[in-house]
N, C-alpha and C positions, 0 to 999 in steps of 0.2 A: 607420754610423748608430748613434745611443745611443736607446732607447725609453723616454723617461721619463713620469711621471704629477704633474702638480699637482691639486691640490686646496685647492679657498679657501672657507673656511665662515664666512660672515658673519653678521649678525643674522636676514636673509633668506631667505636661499636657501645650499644647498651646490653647491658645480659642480665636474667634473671636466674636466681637457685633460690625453688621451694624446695622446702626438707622439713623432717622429723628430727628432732633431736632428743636425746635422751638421758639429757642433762650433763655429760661428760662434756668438757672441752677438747675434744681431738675428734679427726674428721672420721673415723671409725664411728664417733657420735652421731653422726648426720646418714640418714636414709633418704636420697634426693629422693623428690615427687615429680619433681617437672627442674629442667634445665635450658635455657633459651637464649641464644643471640642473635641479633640484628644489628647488621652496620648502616648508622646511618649520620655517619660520619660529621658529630656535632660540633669539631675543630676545626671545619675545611674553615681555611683563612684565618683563620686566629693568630696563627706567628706573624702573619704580613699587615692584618688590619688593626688586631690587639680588640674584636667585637664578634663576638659570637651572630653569625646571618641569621636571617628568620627565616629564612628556607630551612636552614639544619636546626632549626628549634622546631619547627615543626615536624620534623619528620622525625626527631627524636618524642614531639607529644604525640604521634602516633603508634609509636611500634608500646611507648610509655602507657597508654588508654589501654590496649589488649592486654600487658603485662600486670593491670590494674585489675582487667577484669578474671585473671586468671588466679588473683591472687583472692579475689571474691568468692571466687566459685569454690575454690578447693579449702576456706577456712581457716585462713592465716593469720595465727594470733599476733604475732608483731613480726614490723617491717623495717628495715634499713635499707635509704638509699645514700650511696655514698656517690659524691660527683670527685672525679680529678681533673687532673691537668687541662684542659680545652676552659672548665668553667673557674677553674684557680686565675687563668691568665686574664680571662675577657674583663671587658670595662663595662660590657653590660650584665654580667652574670645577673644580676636580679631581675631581671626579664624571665629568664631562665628559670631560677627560683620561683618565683609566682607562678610560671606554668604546672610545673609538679607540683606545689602544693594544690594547685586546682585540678589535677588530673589524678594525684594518688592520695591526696587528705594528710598528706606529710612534708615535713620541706627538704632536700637534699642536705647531707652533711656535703660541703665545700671540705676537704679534708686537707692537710697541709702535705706536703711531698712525705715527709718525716711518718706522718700517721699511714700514709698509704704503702709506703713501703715495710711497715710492721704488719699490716694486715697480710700483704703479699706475702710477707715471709712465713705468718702463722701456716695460712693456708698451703702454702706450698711443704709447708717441712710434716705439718702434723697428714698428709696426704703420701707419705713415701714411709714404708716402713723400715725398709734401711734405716731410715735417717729420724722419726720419730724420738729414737730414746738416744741418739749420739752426744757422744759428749765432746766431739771435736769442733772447729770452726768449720761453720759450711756458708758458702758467701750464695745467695738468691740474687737473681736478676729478674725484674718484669720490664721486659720490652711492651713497651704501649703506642698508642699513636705519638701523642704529645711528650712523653716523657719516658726516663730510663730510669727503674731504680736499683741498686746496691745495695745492699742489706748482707749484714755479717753478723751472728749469731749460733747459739744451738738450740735443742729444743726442750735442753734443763733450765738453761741460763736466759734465754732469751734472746732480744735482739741486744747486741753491742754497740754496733756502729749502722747507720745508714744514711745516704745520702742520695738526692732526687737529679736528677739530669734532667736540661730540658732537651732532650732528643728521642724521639723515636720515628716510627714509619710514615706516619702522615707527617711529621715535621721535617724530616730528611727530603721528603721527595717532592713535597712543596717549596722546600728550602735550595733544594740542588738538581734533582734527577728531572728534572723538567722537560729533557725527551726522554725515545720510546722506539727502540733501548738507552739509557744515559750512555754519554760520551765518557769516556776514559778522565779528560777532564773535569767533570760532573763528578765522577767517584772519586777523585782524588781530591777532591775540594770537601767531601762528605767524611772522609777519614781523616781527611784534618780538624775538621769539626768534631769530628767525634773524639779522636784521641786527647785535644785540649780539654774538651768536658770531663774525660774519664781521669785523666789528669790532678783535673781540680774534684774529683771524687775519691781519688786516692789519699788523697790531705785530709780527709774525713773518715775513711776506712783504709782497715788498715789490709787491705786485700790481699798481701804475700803469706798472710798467716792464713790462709784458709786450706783447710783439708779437700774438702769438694766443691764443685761448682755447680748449680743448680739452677736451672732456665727454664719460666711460667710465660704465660700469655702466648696468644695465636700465632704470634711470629715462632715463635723456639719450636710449638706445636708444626707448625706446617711443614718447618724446614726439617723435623726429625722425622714426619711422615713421607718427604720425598725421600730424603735418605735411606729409610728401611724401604722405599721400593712398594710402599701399598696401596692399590688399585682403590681404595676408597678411603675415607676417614676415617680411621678406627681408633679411639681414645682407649680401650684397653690395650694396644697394642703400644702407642704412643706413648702410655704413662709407666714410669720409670725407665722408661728403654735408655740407653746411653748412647751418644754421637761423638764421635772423635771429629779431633779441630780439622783433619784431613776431610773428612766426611761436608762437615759444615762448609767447609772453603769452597769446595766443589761444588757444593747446590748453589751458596752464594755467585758463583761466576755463573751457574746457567740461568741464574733468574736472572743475572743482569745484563745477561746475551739475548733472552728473548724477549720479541713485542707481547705488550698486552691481551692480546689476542690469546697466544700462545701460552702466556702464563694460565690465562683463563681456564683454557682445557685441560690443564693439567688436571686429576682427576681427585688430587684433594684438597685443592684450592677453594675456598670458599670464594661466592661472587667477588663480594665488598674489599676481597683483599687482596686483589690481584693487582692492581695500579699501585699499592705501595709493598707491598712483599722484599719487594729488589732492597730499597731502603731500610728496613726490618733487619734481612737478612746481612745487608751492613752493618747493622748496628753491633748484631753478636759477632759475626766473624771480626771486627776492628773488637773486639770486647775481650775476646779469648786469646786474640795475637798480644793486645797488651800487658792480660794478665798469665802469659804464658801458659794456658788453660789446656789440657791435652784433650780433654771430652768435657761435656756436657750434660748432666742427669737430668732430665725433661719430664717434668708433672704439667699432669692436666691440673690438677686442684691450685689453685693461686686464691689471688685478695677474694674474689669472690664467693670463696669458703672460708675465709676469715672474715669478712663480714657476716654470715648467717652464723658463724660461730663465738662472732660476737654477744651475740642475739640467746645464749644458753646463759 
């Protein structure tokens, strides 16, 4: 057994997975040890200013320092950290860089839309055993803060086509939903946004040929946990479950009916994600109306098991 450590720092949230691996590439390979998120939201302002604040650099070096020391304590033979979208945009990202190499002894991959959305898709497809050995198109989606990706492949052939969108939850809601609850006007301006992105994501994949539809990251997660109706957050319950477009539409309209507050309580809402969820949850219901999608297959396992599976 190899103990290795990923780490994926998005616009959103940093997360780490230590695991065992045992030399196979497929996530049946990986025996987590420890799994971690914290939002500490290291793109707030990036769409608007184009500079990563030194507020969210810091509070990404400290949730970064505990993830460091965890990764000490327990014996981790190699490490990958991957940065997306938030640090792909900024004009300071090397600020940024220098902090992780001083806090973790490694420097971040800056990874391109392109690389990020193969990881997303390894990890997502070798994580669903339906879909592990299929030989059909299955299109992945990771909804993220900063970005949206598309990925079309399978898990003999690989990925095919994919392509990075700069939209997701923190950039929608920064971008449009700026009350609380957004105006009628605000979403309608947000689904316009989003349908020309997906648009010009269609010119790169070819999305009508896909057999299933498959949707990673917090967002898809939350909204399939309000949907099945579960008093708390249960990721074996979440992962593979399936959500029809009726289903998704419905939670999308009451997150964008309620205040903040209200989102909050909900009781599988995680803190960090409750001011942009609304936005999120746009992004996939505008995502499944355009690609006529009837449900939604929903894995916990995404890029962040494609990174430590890089790592075998």
């Amino acid at each position: 057994m190899t103990r290795v450590a990923g780490i994926d720092c998005g616009t959103n949230s940093i997360r780490l997975l230590i695991a065992d691996a045992d030399g196979t590439a497929d996530a049946a390979g990986l025996v987590d040890v420890h799994r971690e998120m914290r939002v500490v939201r290291l793109g707030e302002g990036v769409d608007r200013t184009g500079r990563l604040a030194p507020a969210a650099i810091r509070r990404t070096e400290h949730a970064l320092a505990d993830y460091a020391g965890l990764i000490r304590q327990t014996g981790v033979e190699r490490v990958r950290m991957v940065a997306t979208s938030a640090s792909r945009d900024a004009a300071n990202a090397e600020d940024f860089t220098a902090m992780v190499r001083q806090v973790l002894g490694v420097a971040p991959e800056v990874i391109t839309g392109l690389a990020e959305a193969e990881l997303s898709f390894v990890g997502a497809i070798t994580g669903l055993p339906g879909l592990a050995s299929a030989t059909g198109p299955v299109l992945v989606t990771d909804i993220g803060g900063g970005s949206t990706e598309l990925v079309l492949g399978n898990a003999t052939g690989g990925v095919r086509a994919a392509h990075s969108m700069d939209v997701g939850c923190v950039r929608m809601t920064e971008r449009h939903l700026r009350d609380d609850p957004p105006t009628a006007a605000q979403i309608k301006a947000t689904e316009a946004d989003l349908r020309a992105a997906l648009e010009q994501a269609a010119v790169d994949v070819p999305v009508a040929e896909a057999d299933r539809f498959v949707g990673v990251a917090g967002t898809v997660t939350t909204i399939a946990a309000i949907a099945l109706r579960l008093t708390s957050y249960q990721p074996d319950a979440i992962h593979g479950s399936v959500i029809g477009y009726a289903e998704v539409a419905e939670v999308t309209e009451r997150l964008l009916g309620l205040r903040h507050a209200e989102r909050a309580r909900l009781p599988v809402m995680h803190p960090g994600r409750a001011d942009v969820i609304g936005g999120g949850a746009l992004v996939l219901r505008t995502m499944m109306d355009f690609l006529g999608a009837a449900e939604v297959i929903v894995s916990e396992h995404d890029i962040l098991d494609g990174i430590a599976l890089s790592l075998i």
